[in-house]
N, C-alpha and C positions, 0 to 999 in steps of 0.2 A: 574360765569355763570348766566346769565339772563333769567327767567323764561315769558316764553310770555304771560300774562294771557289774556290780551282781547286785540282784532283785527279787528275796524269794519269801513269799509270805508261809508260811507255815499253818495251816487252823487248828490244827491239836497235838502239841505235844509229847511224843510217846516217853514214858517213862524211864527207860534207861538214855534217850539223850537228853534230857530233861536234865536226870542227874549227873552226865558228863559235860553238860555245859554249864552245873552249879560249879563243878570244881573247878573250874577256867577263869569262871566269872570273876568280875572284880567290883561288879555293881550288885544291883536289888538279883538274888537266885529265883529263877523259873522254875516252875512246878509242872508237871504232869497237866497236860490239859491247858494251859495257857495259848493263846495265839501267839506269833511269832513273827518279826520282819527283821530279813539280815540284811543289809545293803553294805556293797564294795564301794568304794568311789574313789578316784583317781584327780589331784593329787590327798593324799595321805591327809591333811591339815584339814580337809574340805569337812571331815566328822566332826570336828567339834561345833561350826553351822548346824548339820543337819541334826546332832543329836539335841542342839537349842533348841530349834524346831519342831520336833519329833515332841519334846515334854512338853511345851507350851502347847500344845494342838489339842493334850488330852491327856487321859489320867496313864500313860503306857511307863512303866519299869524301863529303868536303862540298865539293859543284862552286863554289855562288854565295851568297849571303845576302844579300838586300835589304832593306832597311829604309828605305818610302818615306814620303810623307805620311798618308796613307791605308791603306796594304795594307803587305802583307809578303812576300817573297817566297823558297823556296830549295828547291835542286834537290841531290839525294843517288845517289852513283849506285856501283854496283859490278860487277864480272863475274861474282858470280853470284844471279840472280836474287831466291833466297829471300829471301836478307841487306834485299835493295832490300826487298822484300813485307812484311820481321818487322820493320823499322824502321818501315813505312810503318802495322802494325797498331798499334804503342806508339802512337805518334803520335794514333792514330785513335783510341785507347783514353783515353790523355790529357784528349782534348776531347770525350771523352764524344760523340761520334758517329760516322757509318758513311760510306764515300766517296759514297753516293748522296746525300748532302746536297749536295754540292758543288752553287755554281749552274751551272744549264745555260747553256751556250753560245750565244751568239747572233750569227748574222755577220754583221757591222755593214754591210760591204762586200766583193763580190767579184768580179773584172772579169780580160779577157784582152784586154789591149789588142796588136795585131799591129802588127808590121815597125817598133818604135823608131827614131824620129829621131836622127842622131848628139847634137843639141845635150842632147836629152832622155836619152842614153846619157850622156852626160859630165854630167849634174846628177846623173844616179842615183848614178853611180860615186863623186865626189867626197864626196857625203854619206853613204854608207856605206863604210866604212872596213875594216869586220869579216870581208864577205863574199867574192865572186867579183864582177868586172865582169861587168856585162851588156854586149853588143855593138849597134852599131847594126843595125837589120832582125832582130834576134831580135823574138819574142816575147814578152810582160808575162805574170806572172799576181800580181795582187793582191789579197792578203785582210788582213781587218778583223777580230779577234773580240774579243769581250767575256764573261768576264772575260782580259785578255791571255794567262795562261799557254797557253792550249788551244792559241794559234797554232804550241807548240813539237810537238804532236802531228798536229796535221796538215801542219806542214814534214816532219815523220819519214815521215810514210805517201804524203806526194806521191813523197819521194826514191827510198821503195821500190818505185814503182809507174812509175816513168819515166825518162828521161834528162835530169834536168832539173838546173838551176845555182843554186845558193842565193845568192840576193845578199844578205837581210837575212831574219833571224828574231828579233825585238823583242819580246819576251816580259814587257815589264816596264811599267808606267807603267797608265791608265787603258785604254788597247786595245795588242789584241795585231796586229804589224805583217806580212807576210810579203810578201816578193818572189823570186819564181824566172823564170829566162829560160832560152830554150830554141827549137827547134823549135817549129811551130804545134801537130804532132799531137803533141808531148811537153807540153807546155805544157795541152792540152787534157784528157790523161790524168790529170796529175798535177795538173787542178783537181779532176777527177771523185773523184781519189782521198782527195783533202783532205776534200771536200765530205762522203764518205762517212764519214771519219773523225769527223768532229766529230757526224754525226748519231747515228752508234752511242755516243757519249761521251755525250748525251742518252738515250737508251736507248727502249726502245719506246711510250712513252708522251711522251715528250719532246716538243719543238721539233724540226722536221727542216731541217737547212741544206742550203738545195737550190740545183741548177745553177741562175742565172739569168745566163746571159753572153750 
């Protein structure tokens, strides 16, 4: 039996995770504007089923495929929509369940720490490889989520809601990582915008991931 841990369609895009998740990629690279489905699934081995399924369904890109100790991981994506949607229903058809299974979200951590230390700027940098440098005296925003995929949904809705700089989107492993830097009231926007993101991914009865900064 196939555990559905994370289930997040995306509909556009935004440009700088677009390009942090070309650099990760190890299949066909997404573009700005592409539709998007990341699905977790529990055990690990279960993705290379779903990613057969996922191609055969319809014309969708295979971005990534993980295969970790525990979970499984892979993201499908295309420019037009449906394609994303009809892959994403075999899939869901397959394991005999519906995306409201997925487990809900829980933000482990999330914090806006202001005006970065140079030394603390050059730790970030050096350890992340994938993204954008953060500068010294920018602004932090750090999230935590669990199960990791969700963090790639709320990097997408922060991007779209602000002027803000991706430095790391870690979607993979036990928690999900995010780092973006920016302005204080950019930085501030694009927690709000996160925050709401992931609440709605929960849905009205949910867990609500709410501003604590």
């Amino acid at each position: 039996m196939i555990e559905l841990r994370t289930w997040v369609f995306i509909d556009s895009l935004q440009p700088q995770l677009a390009a942090y998740m070309g650099t990760a990629s190890m299949g066909f690279l997404p573009v700005p504007g592409d539709s998007c489905l990341w699905v977790e699934v529990a055990p690990g081995m279960a993705v290379h089923r779903l990613s057969d399924i996922a191609l055969k369904a319809s014309n969708v890109h295979l971005g990534q495929q993980i295969v970790e100790r525990s979970y499984g991981s892979i993201f499908v994506h295309h420019r037009v929509q449906s394609d994303v949607l009809e892959s994403g229903d075999h899939m869901l058809r397959y394991m005999n369940t519906e995306h409201s299974t997925r487990h809900p979200c829980r933000l482990m951590w999330h914090e806006v720490i202001r005006s970065i230390t140079p030394d603390h700027a050059t730790l970030i940098n050096r350890d992340n490889r994938k993204g954008s440098m953060i500068l010294p005296g920018q602004c932090m925003l750090i999230m935590e989520t669990d199960p990791a995929g969700y963090i790639i949904y709320a990097a997408n809705e922060a991007e779209k809601a602000a002027n803000i700089t991706l430095i790391e989107a870690r979607a993979v492993g036990a928690y999900g990582r995010l780092i973006m830097a920016g302005k204080e009231a950019d930085v501030q926007e694009a927690a709000r915008a996160a925050s709401a993101a992931l609440t709605r991914l929960n849905g009205p009865n949910g867990p609500a991931c709410t501003d604590e900064m």
